[in-house]
NUMAR-955225 format. One record per residue (C-alpha): residue number from 1; residue in three letters; chain; x, y, z. Coordinates in steps of 0.05 Angstrom, whole numbers, plus 5000, padded with zeros to 4 digits. Each point is the difference from the previous one (the first is absolute). Layout:
! residues N
+-----+-----+-------+------+------+------+
!   n ! res ! chain !   c1 !   c2 !   c3 !
+-----+-----+-------+------+------+------+
! NUM ! ALA !     A !    X !    Y !    Z !
...
+-----+-----+-------+------+------+------+
This chain:
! residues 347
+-----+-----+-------+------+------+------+
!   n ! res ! chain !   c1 !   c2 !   c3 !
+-----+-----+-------+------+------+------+
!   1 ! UNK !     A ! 5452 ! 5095 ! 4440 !
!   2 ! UNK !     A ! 4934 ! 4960 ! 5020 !
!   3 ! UNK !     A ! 4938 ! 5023 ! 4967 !
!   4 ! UNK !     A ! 4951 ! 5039 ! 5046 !
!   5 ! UNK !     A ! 4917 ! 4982 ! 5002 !
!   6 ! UNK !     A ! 4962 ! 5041 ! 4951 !
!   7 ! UNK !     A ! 4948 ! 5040 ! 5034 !
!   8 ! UNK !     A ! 5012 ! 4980 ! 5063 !
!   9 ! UNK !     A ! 4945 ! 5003 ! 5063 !
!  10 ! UNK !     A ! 5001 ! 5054 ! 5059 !
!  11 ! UNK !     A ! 4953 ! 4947 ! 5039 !
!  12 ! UNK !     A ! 5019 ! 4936 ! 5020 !
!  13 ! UNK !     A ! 4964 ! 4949 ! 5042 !
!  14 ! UNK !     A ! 5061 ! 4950 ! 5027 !
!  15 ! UNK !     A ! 4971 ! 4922 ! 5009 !
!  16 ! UNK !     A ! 5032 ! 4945 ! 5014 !
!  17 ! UNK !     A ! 5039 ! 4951 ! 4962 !
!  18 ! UNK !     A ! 4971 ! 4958 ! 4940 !
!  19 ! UNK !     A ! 4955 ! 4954 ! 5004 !
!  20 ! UNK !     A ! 4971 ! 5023 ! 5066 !
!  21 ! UNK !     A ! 4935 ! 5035 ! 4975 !
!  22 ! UNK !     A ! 4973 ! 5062 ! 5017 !
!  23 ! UNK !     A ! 4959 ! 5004 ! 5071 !
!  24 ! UNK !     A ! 4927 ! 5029 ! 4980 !
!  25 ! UNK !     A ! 5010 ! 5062 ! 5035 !
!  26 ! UNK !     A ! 5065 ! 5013 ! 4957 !
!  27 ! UNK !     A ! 4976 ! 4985 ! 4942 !
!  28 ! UNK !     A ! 4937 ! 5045 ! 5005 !
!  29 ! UNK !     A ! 5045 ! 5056 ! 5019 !
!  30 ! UNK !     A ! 5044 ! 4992 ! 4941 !
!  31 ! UNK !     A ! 4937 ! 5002 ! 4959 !
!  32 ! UNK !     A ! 4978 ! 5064 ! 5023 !
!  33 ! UNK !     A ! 5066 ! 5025 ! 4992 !
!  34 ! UNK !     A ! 5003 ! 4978 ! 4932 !
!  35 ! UNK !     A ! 4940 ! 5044 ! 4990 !
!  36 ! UNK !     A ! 5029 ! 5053 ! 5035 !
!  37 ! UNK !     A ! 5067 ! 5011 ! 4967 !
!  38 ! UNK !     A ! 4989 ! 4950 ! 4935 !
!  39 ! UNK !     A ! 5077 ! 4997 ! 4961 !
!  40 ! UNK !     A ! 5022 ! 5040 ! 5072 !
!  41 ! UNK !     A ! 4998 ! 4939 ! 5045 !
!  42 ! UNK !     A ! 5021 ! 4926 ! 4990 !
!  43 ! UNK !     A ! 5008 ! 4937 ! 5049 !
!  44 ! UNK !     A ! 5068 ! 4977 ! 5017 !
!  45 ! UNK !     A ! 5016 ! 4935 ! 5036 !
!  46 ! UNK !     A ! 5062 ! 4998 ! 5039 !
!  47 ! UNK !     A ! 5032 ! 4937 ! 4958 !
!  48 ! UNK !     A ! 4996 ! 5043 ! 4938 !
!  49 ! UNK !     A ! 5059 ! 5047 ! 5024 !
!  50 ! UNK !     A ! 5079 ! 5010 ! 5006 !
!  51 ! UNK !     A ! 5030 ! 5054 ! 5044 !
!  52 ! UNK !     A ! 5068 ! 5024 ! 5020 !
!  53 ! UNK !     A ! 5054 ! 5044 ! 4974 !
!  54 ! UNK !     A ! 5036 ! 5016 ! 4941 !
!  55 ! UNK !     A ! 5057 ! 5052 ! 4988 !
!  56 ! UNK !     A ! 4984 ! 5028 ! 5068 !
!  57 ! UNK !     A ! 4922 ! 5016 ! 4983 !
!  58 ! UNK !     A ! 4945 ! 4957 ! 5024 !
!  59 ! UNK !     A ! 4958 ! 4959 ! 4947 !
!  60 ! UNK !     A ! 4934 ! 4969 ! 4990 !
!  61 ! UNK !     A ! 4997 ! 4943 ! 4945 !
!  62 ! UNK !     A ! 4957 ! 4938 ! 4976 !
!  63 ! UNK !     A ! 5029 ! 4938 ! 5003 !
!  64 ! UNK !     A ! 5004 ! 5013 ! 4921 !
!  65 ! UNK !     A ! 5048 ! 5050 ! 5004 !
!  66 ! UNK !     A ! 4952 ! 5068 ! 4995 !
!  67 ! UNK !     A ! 5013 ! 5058 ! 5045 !
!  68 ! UNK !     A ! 4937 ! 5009 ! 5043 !
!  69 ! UNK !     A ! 4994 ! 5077 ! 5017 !
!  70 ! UNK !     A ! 4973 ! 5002 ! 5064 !
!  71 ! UNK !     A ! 4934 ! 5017 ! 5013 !
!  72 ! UNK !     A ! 4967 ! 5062 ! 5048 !
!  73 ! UNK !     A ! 4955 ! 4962 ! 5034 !
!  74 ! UNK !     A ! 5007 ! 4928 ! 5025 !
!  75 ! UNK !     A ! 4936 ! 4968 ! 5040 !
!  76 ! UNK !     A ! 5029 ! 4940 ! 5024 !
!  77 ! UNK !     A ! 4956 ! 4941 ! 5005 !
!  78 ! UNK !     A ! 5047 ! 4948 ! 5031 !
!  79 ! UNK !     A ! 4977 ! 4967 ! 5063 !
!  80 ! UNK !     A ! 5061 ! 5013 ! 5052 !
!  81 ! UNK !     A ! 5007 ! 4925 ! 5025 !
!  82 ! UNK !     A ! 5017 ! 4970 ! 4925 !
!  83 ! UNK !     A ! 5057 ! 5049 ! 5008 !
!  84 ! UNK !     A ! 5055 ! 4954 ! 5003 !
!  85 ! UNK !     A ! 5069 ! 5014 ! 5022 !
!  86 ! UNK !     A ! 4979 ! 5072 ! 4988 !
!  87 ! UNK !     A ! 5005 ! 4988 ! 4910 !
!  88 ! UNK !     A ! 4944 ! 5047 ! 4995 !
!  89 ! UNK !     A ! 5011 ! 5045 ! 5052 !
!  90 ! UNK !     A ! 5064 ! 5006 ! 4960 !
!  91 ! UNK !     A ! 4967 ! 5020 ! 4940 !
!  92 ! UNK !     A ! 4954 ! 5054 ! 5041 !
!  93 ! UNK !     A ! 5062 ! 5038 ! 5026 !
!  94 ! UNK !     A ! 5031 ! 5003 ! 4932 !
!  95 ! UNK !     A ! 4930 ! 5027 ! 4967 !
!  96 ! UNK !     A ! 5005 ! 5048 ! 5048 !
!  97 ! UNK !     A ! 5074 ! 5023 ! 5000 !
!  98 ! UNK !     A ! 4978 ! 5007 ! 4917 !
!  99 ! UNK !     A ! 4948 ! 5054 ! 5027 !
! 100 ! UNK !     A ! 4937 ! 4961 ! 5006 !
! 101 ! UNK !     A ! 4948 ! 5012 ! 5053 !
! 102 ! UNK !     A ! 4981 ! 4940 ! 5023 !
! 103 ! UNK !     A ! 4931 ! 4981 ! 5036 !
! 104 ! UNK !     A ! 5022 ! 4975 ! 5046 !
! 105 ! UNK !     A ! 5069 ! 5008 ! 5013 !
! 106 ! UNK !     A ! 5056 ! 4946 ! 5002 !
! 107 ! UNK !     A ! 5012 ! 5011 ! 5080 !
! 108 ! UNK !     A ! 4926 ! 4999 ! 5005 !
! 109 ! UNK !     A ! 4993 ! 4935 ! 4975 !
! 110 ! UNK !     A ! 5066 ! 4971 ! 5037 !
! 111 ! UNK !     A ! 4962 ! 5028 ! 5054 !
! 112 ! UNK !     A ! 4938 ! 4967 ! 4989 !
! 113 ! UNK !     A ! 5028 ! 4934 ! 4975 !
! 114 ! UNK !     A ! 5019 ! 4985 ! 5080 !
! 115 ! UNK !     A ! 4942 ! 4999 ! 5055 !
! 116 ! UNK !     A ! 5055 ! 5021 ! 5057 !
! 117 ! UNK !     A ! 5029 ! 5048 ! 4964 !
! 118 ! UNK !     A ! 4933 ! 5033 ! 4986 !
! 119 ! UNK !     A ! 4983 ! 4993 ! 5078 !
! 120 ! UNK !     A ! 5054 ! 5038 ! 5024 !
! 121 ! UNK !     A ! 4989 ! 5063 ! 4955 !
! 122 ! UNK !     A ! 4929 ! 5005 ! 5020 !
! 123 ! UNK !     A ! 5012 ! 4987 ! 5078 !
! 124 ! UNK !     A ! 5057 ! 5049 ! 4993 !
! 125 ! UNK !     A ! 4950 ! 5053 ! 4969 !
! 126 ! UNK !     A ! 4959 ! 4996 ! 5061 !
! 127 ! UNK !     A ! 4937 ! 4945 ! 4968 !
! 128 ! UNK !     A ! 4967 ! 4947 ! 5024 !
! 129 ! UNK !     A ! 5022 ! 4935 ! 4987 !
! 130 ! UNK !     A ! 4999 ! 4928 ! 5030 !
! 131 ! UNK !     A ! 5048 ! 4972 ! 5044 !
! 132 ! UNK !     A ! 5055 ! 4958 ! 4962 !
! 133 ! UNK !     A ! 5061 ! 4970 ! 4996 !
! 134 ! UNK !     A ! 5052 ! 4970 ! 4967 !
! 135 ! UNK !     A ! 5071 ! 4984 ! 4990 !
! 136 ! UNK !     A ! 5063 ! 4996 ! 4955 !
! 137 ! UNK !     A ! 5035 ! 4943 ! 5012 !
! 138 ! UNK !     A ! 4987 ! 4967 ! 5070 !
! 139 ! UNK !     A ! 4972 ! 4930 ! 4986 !
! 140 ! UNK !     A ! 4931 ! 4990 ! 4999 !
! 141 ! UNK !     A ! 5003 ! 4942 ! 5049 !
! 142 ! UNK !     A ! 5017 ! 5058 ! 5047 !
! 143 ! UNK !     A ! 4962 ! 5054 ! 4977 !
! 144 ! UNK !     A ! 4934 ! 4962 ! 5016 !
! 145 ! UNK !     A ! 5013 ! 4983 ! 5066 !
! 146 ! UNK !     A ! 5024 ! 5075 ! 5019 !
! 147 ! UNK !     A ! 4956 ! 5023 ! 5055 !
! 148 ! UNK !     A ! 4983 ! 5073 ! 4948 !
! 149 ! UNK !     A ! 4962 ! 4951 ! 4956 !
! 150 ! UNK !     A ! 4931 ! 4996 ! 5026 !
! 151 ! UNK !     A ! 4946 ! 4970 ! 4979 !
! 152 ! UNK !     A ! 4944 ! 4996 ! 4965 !
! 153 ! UNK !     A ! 5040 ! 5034 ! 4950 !
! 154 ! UNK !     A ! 5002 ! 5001 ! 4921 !
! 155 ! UNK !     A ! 5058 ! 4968 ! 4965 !
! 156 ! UNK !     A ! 5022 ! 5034 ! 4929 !
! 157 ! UNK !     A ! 5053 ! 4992 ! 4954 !
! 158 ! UNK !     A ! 5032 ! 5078 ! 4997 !
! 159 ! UNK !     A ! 4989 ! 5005 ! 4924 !
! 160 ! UNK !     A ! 4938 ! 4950 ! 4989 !
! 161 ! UNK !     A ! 4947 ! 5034 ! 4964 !
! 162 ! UNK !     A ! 4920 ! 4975 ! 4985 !
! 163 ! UNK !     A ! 4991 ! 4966 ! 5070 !
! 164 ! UNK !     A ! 5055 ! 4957 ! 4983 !
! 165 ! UNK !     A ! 5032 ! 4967 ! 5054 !
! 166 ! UNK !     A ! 4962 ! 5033 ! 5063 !
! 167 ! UNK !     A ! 4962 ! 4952 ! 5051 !
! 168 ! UNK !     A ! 4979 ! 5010 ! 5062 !
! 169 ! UNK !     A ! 5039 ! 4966 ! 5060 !
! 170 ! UNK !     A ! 4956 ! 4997 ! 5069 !
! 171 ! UNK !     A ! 5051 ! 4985 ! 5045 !
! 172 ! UNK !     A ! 5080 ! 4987 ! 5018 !
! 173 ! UNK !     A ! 5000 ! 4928 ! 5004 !
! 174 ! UNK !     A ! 4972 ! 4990 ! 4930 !
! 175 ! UNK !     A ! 5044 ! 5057 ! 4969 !
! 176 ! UNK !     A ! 5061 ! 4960 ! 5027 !
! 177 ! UNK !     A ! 4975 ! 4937 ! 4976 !
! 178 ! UNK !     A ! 4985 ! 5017 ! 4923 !
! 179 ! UNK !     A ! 5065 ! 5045 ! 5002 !
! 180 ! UNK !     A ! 5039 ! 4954 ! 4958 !
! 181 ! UNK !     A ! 4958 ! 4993 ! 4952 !
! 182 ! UNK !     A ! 4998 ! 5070 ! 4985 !
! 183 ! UNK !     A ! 5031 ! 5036 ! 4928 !
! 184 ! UNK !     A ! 5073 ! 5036 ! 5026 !
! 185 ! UNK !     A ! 5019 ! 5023 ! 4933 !
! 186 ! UNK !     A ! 4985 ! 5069 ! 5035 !
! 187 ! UNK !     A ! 4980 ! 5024 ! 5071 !
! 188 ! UNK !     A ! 4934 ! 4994 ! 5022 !
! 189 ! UNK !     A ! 4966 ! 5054 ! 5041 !
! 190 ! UNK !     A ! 4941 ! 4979 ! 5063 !
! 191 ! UNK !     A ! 4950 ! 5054 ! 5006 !
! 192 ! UNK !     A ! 4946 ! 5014 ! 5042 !
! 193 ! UNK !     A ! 4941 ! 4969 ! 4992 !
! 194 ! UNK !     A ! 4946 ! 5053 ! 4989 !
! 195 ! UNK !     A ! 4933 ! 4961 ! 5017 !
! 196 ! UNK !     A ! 4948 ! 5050 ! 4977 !
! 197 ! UNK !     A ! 5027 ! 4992 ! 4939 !
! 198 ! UNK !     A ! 5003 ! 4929 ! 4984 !
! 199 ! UNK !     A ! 4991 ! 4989 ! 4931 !
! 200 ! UNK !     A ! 4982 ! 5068 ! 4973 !
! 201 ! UNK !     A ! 5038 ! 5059 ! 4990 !
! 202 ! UNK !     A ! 4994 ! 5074 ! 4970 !
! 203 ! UNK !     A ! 5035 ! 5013 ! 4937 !
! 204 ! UNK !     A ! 5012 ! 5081 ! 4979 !
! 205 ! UNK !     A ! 5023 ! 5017 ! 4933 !
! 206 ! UNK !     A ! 5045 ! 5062 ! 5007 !
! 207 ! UNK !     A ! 5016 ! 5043 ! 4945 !
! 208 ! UNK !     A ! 5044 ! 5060 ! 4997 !
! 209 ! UNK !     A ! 4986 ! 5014 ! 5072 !
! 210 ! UNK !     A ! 4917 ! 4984 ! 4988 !
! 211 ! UNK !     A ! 4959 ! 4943 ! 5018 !
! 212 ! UNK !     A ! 4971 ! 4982 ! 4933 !
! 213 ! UNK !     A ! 4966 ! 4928 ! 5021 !
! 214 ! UNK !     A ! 4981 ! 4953 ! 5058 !
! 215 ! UNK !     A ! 4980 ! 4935 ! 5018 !
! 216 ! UNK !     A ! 4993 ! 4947 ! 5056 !
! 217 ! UNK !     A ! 5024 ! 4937 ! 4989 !
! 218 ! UNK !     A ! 4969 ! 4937 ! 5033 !
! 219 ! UNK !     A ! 5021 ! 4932 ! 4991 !
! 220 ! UNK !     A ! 4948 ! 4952 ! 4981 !
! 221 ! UNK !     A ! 5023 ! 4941 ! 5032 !
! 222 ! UNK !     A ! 5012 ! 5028 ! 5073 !
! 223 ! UNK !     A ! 5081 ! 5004 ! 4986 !
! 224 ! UNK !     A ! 5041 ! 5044 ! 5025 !
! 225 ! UNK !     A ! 5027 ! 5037 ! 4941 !
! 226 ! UNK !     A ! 4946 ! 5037 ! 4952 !
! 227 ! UNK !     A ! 5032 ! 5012 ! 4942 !
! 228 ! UNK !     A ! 4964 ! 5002 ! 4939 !
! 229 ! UNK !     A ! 5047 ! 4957 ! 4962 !
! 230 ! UNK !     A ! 4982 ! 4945 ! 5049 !
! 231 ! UNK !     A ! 4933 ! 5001 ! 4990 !
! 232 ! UNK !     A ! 4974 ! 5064 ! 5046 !
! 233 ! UNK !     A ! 4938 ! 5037 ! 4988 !
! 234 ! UNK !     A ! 5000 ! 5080 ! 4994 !
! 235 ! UNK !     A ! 4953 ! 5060 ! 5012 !
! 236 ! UNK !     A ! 5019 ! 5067 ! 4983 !
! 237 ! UNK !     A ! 4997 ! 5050 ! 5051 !
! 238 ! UNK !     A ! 5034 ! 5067 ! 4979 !
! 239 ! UNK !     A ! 4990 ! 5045 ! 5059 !
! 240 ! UNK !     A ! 4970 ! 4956 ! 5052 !
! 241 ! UNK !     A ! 5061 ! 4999 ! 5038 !
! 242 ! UNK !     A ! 5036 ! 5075 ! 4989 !
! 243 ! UNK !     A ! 5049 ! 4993 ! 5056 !
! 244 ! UNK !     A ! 5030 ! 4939 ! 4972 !
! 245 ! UNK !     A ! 4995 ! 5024 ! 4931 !
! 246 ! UNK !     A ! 5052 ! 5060 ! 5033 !
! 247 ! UNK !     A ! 5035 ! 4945 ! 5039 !
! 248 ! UNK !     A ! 5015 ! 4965 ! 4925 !
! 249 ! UNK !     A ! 5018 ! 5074 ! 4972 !
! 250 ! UNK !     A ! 5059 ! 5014 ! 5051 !
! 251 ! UNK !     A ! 5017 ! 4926 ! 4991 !
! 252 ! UNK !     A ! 5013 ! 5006 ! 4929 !
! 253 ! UNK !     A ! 5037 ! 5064 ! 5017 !
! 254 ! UNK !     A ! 5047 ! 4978 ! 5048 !
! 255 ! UNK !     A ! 5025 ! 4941 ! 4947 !
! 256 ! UNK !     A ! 4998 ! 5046 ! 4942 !
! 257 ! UNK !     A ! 4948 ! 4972 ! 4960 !
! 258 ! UNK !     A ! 4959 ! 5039 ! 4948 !
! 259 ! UNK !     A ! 4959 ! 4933 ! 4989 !
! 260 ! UNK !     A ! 4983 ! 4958 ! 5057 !
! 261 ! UNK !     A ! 4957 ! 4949 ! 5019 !
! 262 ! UNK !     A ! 4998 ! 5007 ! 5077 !
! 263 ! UNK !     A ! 4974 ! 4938 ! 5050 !
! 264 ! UNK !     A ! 4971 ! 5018 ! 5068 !
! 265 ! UNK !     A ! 4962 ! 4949 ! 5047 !
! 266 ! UNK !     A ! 4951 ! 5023 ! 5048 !
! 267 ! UNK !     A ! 5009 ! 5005 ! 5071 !
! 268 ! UNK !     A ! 4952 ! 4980 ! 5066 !
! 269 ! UNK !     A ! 4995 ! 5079 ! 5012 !
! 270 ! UNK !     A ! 4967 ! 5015 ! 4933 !
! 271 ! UNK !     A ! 5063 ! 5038 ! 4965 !
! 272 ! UNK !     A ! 5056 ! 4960 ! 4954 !
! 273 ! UNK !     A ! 5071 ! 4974 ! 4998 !
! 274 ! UNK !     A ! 5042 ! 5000 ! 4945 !
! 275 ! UNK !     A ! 5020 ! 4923 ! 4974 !
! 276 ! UNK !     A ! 5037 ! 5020 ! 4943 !
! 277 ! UNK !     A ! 5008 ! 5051 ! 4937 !
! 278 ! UNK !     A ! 5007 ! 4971 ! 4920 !
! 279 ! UNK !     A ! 5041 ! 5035 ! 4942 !
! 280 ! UNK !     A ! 4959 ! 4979 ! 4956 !
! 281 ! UNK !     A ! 4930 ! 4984 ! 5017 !
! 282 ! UNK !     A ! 4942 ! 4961 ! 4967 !
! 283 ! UNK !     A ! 4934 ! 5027 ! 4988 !
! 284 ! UNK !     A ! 4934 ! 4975 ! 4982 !
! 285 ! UNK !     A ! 4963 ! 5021 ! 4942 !
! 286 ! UNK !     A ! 4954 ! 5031 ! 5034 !
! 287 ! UNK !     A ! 5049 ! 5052 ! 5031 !
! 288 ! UNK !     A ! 4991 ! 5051 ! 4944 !
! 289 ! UNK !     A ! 5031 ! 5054 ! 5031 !
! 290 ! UNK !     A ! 5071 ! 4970 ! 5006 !
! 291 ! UNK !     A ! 5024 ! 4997 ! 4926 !
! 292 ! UNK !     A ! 4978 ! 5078 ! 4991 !
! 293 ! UNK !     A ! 5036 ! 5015 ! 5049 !
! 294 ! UNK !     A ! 5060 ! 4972 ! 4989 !
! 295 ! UNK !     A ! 4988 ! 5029 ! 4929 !
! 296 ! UNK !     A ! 5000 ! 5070 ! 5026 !
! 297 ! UNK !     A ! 5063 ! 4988 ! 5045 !
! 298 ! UNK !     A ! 5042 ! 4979 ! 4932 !
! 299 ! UNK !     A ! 4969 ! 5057 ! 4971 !
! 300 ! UNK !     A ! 5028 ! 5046 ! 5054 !
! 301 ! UNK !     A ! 5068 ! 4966 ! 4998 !
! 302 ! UNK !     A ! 5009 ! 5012 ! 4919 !
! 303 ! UNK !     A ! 4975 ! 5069 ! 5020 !
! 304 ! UNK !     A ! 5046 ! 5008 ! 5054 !
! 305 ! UNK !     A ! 5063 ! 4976 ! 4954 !
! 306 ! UNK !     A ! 4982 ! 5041 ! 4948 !
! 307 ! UNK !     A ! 4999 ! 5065 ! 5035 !
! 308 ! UNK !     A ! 5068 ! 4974 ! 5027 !
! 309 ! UNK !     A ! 5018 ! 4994 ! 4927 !
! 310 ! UNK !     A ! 4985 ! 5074 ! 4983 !
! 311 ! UNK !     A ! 5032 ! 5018 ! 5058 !
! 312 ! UNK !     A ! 5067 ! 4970 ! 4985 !
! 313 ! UNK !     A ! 4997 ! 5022 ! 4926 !
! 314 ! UNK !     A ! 4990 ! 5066 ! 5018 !
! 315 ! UNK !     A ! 5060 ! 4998 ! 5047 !
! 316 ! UNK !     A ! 5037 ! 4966 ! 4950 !
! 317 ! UNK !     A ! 4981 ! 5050 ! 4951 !
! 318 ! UNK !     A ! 5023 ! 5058 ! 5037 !
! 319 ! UNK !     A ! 5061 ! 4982 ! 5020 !
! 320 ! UNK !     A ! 5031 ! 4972 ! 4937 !
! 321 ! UNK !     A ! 4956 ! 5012 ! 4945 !
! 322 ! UNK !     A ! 4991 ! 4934 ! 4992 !
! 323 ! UNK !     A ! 4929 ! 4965 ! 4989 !
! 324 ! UNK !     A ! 4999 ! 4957 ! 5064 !
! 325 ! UNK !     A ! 4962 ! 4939 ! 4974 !
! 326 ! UNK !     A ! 5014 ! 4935 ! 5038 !
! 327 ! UNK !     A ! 5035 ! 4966 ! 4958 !
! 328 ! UNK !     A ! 4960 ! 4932 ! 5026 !
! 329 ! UNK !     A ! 4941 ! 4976 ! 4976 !
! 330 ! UNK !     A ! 4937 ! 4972 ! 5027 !
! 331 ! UNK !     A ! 4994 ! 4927 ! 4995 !
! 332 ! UNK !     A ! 4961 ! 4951 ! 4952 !
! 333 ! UNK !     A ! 4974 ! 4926 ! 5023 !
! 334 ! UNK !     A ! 4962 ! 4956 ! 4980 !
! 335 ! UNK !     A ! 4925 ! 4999 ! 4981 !
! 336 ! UNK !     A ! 4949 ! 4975 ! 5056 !
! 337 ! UNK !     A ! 4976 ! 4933 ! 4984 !
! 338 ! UNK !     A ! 4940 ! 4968 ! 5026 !
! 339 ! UNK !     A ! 5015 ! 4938 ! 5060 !
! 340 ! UNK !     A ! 4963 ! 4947 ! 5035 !
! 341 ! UNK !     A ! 4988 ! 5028 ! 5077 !
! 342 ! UNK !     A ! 5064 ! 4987 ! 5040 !
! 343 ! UNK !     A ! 4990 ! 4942 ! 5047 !
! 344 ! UNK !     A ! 5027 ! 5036 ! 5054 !
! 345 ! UNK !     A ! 4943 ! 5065 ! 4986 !
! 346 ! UNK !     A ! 5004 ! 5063 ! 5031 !
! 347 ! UNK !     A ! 5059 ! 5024 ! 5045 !
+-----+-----+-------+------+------+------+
């Protein structure tokens, strides 16, 4: 039999694969929860692990060999787009089917890992969202001279992520033109052009169903996209804009999400439209109300499973006379270890 971890961690933080460094806002968050839980919480990154089954019972090893018992609470810091032919959305389901809560869940990020797919949850639950479209597998040659595409309209890859990707095209004849020239690795969506919000945008931090942070986000060069990871400025502005803060709380309801990083752009009438909603958002330093309160919702979660726990042992207790301890174990990874910034920064 393989040999299990030795005091194994309840906490996890998930990261990506080796040698992609820790994004700033990750690796302040794994700090505090390093002060949090201390020996209770470690940082896993996803190349570290081997799942699958074995005499008909799930299992969670190291590529050494060790059983890994799973953990209770898994805060998964993997941006959705590097999630390639679904590896580590494989790994997510099968933390969870070992009994880990997950924040956020593996359909949440599937969800949010695709721009249409995230579109047609929130039109469906009734919010407001630009005009787009798309396709499966109609050429593109085609699809850009259908009448439905109009422009000006914004051009995005469905699962781009930090601006990447997204230009502006003002009218049909130019679309057509640069239309071969254009990435068809996967389909492209053409959005609305929102002009009142050209080049800045409102970012909400959502939290267990709370807005815990705000900013605008401007670009500095008079681009369309304002993301900070391209060079945007920020002001914070928690409570300035309350509807759209409530806007960015049902949006991160309807897809699930206990952590979300929702993107609105304003609109000529004053209110806000939602551009798009991230599994797992960036945040500046100065947004010192986020990483308490993600603190708090792990804390309810290992509350939450632990009452569970008493629950079932009682049960358990009563029926057989037997203890009704999980036989599983929480799970162990390794230490945190300081990184240079991440190129890409914050989600």
């Amino acid at each position: 039999m393989p040999s299990a971890i030795v005091n194994p961690a309840e906490v996890w933080v998930l990261a990506r694969e080796h040698p992609a460094p820790l994004m700033k806002a990750t690796r302040a968050l794994s700090r505090a929860l390093e002060r949090a839980y201390g020996p209770r919480f470690a940082v896993w990154h996803s190349d570290e692990l081997l799942f699958g089954v074995r005499d008909g019972r799930l299992v969670l090893q190291t590529l050494g060999g060790q059983d890994v018992p799973p953990p209770k609470v898994v805060l998964v810091r993997q941006t959705p787009g590097s999630m390639v032919q679904n590896r580590e959305l494989t790994l997510l389901r099968h933390l969870e089917r070992l009994g880990a809560v997950l924040l956020n869940s593996a359909a949440s990020h599937q969800l949010c890992g695709n721009k249409v797919w995230q579109l047609q949850e929130l039109a469906a639950a009734g919010l407001p969202v630009p005009d787009t479209l798309s396709y499966a597998t109609a050429p593109l040659a085609g699809v850009v001279r259908s009448p439905q595409v109009r422009t000006p309209c914004v051009v995005k890859s469905v699962n781009g992520r930090n601006g990447a990707s997204v230009f502006l095209v003002p009218d049909t004849g130019l679309l057509q033109a640069v239309s071969g020239s254009l990435a068809q690795e996967v389909p492209l969506i053409f959005q609305e052009y929102v002009a009142a919000s050209h080049g800045r945008d409102l970012r909400v931090v959502v939290v267990d169903g709370e807005p815990v942070a705000a900013q605008i986000r401007t670009s500095q060069d008079g681009s369309l996209a304002s993301n900070l990871a391209r060079g945007a400025s920020a002001e914070l502005c928690l409570g300035r804009f309350p509807d759209a803060e409530a806007l960015a709380v049902r949006a991160a309801g309807t897809l699930g999400l206990t952590i979300a990083g929702v993107d609105l752009l304003f609109t000529d009438d004053g209110g806000h439209t939602l551009c798009e909603v991230n599994a797992v958002p960036g945040w500046r330093p100065r947004m010192t109300t986020v990483i308490p309160a993600i603190t708090a919702a792990v804390d309810k979660r290992l509350a939450d499973t632990a009452s569970n726990t008493n629950t079932n042992t009682n049960t358990n207790t009563n029926s057989d006379g037997g203890t009704g301890n999980d036989e599983r174990r929480v799970g162990a990874g390794s230490q945190l270890t300081d990184a240079t910034d991440s190129a890409r920064g914050p989600a």
